[in-house]
C-alpha positions, -999 to +999 in steps of 0.1 A: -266-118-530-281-132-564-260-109-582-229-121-577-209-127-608-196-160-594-234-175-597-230-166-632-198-181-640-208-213-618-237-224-640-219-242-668-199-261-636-239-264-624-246-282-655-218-303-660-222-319-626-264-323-633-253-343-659-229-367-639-254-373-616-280-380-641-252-404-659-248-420-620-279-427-613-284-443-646-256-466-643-264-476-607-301-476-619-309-453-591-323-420-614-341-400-597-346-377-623-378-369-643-379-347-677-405-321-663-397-314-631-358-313-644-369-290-672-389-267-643-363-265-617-336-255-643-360-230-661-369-212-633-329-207-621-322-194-654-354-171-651-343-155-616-306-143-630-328-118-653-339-099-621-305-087-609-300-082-645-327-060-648-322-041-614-351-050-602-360-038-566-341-013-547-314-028-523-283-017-543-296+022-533-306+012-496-273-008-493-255+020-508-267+045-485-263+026-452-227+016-464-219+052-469-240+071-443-245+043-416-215+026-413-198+017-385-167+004-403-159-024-378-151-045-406-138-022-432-105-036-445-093-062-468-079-087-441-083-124-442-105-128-409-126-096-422-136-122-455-142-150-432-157-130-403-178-118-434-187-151-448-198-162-413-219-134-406-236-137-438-245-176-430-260-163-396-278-135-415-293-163-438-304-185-414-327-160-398-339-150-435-344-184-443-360-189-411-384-165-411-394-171-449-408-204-437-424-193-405-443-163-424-467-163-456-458-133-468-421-141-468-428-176-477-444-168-506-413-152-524-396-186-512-417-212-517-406-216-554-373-237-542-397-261-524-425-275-553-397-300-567-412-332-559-374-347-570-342-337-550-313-334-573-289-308-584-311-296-603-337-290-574-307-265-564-313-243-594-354-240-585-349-203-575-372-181-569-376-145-592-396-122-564-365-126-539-356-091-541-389-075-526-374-082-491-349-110-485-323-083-491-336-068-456-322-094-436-282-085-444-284-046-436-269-055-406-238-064-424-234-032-441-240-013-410-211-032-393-191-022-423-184-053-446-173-038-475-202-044-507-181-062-529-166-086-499-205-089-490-210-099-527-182-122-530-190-141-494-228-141-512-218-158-544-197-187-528-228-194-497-251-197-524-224-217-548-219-239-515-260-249-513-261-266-549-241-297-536-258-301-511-296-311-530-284-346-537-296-382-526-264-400-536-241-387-510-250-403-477-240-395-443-208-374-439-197-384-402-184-357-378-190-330-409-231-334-399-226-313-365-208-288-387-219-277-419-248-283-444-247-315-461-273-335-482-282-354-453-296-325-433-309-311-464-331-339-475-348-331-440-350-293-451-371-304-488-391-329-470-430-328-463-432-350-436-444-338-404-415-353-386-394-332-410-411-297-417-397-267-408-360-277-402-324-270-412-321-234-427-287-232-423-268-221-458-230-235-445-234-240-414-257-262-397-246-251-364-269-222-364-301-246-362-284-271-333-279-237-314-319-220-318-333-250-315-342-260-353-319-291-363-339-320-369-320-353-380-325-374-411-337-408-401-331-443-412-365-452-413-385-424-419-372-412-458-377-378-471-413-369-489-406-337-512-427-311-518-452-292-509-479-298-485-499-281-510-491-290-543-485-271-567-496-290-598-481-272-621-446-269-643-454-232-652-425-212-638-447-180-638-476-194-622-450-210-592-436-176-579-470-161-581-492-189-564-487-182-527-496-143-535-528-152-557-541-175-525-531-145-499-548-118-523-580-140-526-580-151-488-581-115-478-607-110-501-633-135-494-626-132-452-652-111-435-633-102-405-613-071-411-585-088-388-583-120-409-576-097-439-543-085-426-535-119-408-533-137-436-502-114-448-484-123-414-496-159-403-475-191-407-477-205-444-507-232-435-530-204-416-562-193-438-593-178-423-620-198-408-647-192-432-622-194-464-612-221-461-647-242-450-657-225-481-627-227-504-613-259-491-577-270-505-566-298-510-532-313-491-509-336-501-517-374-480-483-387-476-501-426-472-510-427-506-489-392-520-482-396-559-458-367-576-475-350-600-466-366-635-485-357-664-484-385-685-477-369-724-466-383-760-428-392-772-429-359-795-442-337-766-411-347-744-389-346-774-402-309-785-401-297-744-365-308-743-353-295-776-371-262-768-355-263-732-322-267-748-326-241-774-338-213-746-303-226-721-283-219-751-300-184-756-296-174-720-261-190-713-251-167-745-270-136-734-256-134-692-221-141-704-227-112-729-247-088-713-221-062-717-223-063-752-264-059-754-285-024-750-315-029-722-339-035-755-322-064-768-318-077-732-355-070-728-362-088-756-343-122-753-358-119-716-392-116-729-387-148-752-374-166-725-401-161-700-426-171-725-412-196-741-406-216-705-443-211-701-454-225-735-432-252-725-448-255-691-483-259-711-472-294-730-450-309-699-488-302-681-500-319-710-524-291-715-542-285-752-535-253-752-499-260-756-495-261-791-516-230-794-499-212-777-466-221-792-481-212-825-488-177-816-453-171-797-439-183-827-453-159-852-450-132-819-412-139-822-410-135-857-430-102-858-405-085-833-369-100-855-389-078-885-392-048-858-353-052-849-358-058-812-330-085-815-293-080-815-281-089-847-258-116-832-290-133-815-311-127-843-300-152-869-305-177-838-338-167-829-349-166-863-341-203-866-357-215-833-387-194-838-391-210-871-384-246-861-415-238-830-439-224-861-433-255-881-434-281-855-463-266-836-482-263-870-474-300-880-485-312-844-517-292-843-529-306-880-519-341-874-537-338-836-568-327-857-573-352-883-568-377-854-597-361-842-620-365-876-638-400-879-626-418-907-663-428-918 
């Protein structure tokens, strides 16, 4: 379902309405946007597009083989009600995916990535997850064995997924009689939200009739508004460290339990479980709603100003790069990947106001400029690249002198 070429094509649409909402809630002085956690949620949508670009996983071979050797070809024609039969089917396929990624660690831990934006914006919408392919794809073999037809199941995909960004606003209120029907921002807020009135609610993609029928539809209430986040907070802006969190705590769990059961129940236990004597002796630490602060760094004028300009540089290179991927060989792809990646989790360093931020900008830099000598950029990428890594050497260099002679007593 991510690799729809409609996702693609959607994002400069994505960006443009970011912006409008960003410009609203200026103007009405109702902004509910912040430059890190904006920065994070859009980084890490532009990070998960790289795994169906790199063919990551191995749905396209299962889905191929049960399309071709399983099918039952119910719904093997180009019809109209076969595309909306299809796009129904998907949504019911999604809720119980979506479901069951909240209701199991294991699951939840390739999902949990969408849910660590303290904000709710559009841009909230583009916090997507990179480790989606290890088994979310499981949940829509059903719709291959019926016989939906791969590139009508890609296309109903595309526009489910296209339809959930609109949705991950708080400037559209109540929609009336569309509420007992489909998705809306409304519902949704109750989806994000930490409260215990709220948790575990609303997975519907489209449709939000599939939670009023199981049992899972909770309402948004006048007097109870929407906490978002985590329970457990991530406290971080590090796109890597987000989609690996939730595995790190299950692969240390296992290993400090004593009780060969507890090992494997970690795996399969709601997301909150841990065992007994883990977690008296690691204790973590949950969010108190009663006195709940988002996490906000506070950092200087030139670290936002670098983190934005860097942000803006590494949109640009990855806009160009999926629009053009036909043009690139897998090393060049690799290689503006590579940057990417590590250039989103320099970034994440100074937005976490971290030292080591600099540092480590210093050293990508020159890392960058090592591999343009060794050819591993296109040459229509590399004149760009050169420049940007370049600009990060110098600025980096400048900011780590200047932070050290503020250091040195003047006596």
């Amino acid at each position: 379902m991510d690799s729809s070429i409609l996702i693609t094509l959607s994002i400069p649409v994505f960006f443009g309405l970011i912006l409008i909402e960003f410009s609203y809630g200026i103007i009405t002085k109702k902004n509910n946007y912040r430059i890190n956690d904006a920065i994070t949620s859009i980084s890490l949508g532009l990070i998960s597009r790289f795994v169906p670009i790199l063919g990551l996983g191995f749905q396209y071979v299962v889905y191929k083989t049960i399309a071709e050797q399983y099918n039952l070809k119910l719904l093997n024609s180009e019809e109209a009600w076969v595309w909306v039969s299809a796009f129904v089917l998907y949504d019911v396929c999604y809720y119980w995916m979506h479901r069951i990624h909240h209701e199991i660690k294991v699951f939840w831990a390739t999902h949990v990535v969408h849910h660590h934006g303290e904000d709710f914006n559009l841009s909230t919408a583009l916090r997507q997850t990179s480790t989606g392919f290890l088994w979310k794809w499981v949940f829509f073999l059903p719709l291959f064995i019926i016989g939906i037809p791969p590139h009508i199941y890609v296309a109903v995909a595309g526009l489910n997924m296209i339809y959930q960004f609109w949705v991950h606003t708080e400037h559209i209120g109540r929609l009336g009689f569309l509420e007992y029907i489909f998705v809306t921002p409304s519902n949704h807020r109750v989806h994000h939200a930490q409260n215990d009135d709220y948790l575990d609610a609303n997975y519907g993609g489209v449709f939000i009739l599939w939670d009023r029928i199981f049992g899972t539809f909770i309402d948004e209430r006048s007097d109870l508004k929407p906490v978002y986040g985590t329970v457990k907070p991530l406290k971080s802006f590090n796109p890597f460290w987000a989609n690996i969190e939730v595995f790190y705590q299950m692969i240390f769990d296992s290993y400090h339990t004593k009780k060969w059961s507890d090992k494997i129940r970690v795996w399969f236990s709601p997301p909150s479980w841990r065992p007994k004597d883990v977690s008296l002796k690691f204790p973590i630490e949950k969010n108190d709603l009663s006195s709940f602060e988002k996490y906000d760094p506070q950092i200087g004028f030139r670290e936002k100003i670098f983190a934005g300009t860097q942000f803006t540089v590494i949109n640009i290179m990855t806009v160009i790069m999926l629009f053009n991927v036909q043009s690139y060989v897998f090393n060049e792809i690799f290689a503006v990947i590579i940057l990417v990646v590590f250039a989103a989790v320099t970034n994440s360093f100074i937005l976490d106001g971290k030292k080591i931020g600099f540092k480590a900008e210093l050293l990508k830099s020159i890392g960058v400029l090592v591999c343009l000598q060794l050819g591993y950029f296109s040459s229509s990428m590399s004149f760009f690249v050169m420049c940007y890594a370049i600009f990060t050497l110098l600025v980096s260099s400048f900011i780590l002198i200047s932070n050290d002679k503020n250091i040195i007593s003047p006596v």
